[in-house]
C-alpha positions in Angstrom: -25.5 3.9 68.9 -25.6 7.6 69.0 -27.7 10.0 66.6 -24.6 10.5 64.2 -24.3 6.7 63.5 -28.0 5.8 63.3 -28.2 9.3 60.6 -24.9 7.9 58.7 -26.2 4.0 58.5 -29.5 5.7 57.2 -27.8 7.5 54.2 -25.8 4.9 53.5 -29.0 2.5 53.2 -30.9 5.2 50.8 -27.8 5.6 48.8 -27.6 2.0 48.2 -31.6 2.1 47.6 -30.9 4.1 44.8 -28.3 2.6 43.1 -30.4 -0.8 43.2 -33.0 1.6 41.7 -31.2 2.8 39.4 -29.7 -0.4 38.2 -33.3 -1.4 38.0 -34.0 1.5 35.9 -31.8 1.3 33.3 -32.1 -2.6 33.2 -36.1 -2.5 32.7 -35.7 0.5 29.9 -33.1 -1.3 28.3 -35.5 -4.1 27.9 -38.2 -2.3 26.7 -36.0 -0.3 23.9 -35.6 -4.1 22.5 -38.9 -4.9 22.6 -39.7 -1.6 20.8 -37.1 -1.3 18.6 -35.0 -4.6 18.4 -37.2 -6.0 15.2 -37.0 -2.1 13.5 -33.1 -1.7 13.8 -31.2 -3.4 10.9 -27.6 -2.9 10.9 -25.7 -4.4 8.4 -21.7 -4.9 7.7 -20.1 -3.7 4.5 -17.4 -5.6 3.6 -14.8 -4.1 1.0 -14.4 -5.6 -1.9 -10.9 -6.7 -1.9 -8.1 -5.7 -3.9 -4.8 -7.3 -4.8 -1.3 -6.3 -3.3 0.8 -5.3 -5.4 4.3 -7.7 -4.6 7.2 -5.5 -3.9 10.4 -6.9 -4.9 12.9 -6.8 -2.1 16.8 -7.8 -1.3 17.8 -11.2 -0.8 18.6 -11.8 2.7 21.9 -13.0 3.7 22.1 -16.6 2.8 19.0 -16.5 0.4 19.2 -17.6 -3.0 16.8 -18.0 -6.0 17.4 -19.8 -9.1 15.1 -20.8 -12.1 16.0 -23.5 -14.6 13.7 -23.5 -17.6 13.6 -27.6 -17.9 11.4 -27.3 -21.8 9.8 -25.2 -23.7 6.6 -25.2 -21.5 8.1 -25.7 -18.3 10.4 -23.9 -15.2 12.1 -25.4 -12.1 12.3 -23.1 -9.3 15.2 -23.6 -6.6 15.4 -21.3 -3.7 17.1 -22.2 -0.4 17.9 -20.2 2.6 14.2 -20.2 3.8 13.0 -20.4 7.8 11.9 -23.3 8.8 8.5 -23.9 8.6 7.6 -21.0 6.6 5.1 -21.7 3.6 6.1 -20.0 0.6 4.2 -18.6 -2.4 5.5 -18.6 -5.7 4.3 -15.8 -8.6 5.2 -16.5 -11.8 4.4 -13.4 -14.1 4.6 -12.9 -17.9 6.3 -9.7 -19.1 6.4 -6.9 -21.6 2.5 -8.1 -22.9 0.6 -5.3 -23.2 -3.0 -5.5 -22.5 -2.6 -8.8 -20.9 -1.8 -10.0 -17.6 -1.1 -13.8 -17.4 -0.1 -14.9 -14.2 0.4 -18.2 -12.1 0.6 -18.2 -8.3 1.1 -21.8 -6.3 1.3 -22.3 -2.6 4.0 -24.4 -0.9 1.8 -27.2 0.4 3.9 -27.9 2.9 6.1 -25.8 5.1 10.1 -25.2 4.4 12.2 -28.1 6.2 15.0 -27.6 8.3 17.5 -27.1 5.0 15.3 -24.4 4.3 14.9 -25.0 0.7 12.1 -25.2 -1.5 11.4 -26.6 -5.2 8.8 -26.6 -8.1 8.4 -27.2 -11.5 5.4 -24.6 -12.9 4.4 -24.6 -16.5 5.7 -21.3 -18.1 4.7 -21.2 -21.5 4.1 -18.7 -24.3 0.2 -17.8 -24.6 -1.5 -17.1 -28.1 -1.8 -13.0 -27.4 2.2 -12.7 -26.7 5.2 -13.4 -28.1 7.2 -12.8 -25.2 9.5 -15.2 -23.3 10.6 -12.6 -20.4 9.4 -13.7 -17.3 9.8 -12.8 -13.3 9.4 -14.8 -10.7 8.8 -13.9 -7.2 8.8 -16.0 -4.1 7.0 -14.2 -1.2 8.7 -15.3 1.9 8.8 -14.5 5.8 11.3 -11.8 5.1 10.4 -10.3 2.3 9.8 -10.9 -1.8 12.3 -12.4 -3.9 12.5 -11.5 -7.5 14.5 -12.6 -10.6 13.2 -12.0 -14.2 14.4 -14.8 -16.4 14.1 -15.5 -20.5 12.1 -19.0 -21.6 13.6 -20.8 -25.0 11.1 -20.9 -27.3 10.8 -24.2 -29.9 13.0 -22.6 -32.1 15.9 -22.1 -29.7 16.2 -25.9 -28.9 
């Protein structure tokens, strides 16, 4: 081996000396900065509070439709076919034109849309004490979007 390659092998062993070091360094510190101040630093997550979404109503897609059947008084059938398979469905049903008051009903499809893609229920839609109102709007949030119809309940004395 000449001079050149014993000088070269010699740098390149202190080089690597020092990284170990180094390594060692930083690893020992960082220990020692949790000991000190592991138990003194407190961090804490802030979660938002949330907030509703307001539901957009958008176009029927091609092939979508949405019907409502008030079946009493006190009670509404809700049809809509044209669904994806296996998408769950959620169903608002919102009372209208009562001021001050918000009275809404929200139900989950508890199981996902079959192959036919339709989807039924029967929700109780019925006149509260503080309104007089009978114009409602349902909306059925779906895969592709929100689809809304406002409809009118009889009330006793329209049977």
């Amino acid at each position: 081996m000449n001079f050149q390659s014993r000088e070269r092998t010699k740098l390149f062993m202190v080089f690597i000396i020092l990284g170990v070091l180094t390594v060692l360094g930083y690893s020992i510190w960082f220990v020692a900065a949790q000991m000190t101040y592991g138990e003194q630093v407190k961090v804490e997550t802030a979660m938002p509070e949330p907030t509703a979404t307001p539901v957009v109503c958008t176009s029927l897609p091609p092939g979508m439709s949405l019907g409502v059947n008030p079946v009493s008084p006190e009670k509404v059938e809700i049809h809509v076919e044209g669904l994806l398979e296996g998408e769950v469905p959620i169903v608002l049903l919102r009372l209208l034109n009562t001021p001050g008051h918000f009275y809404q009903l929200e139900e989950k499809a508890t199981q996902p849309v079959s192959q036919e893609g339709i989807y039924e229920t029967v929700l109780p839609a019925f006149t509260p004490p503080f309104s007089h109102s009978t114009l409602w709007e349902v909306a059925v949030i779906h895969a592709r979007g929100v689809a809304c119809l406002d409809f009118e309940m009889p009330t006793n004395e329209q049977e």
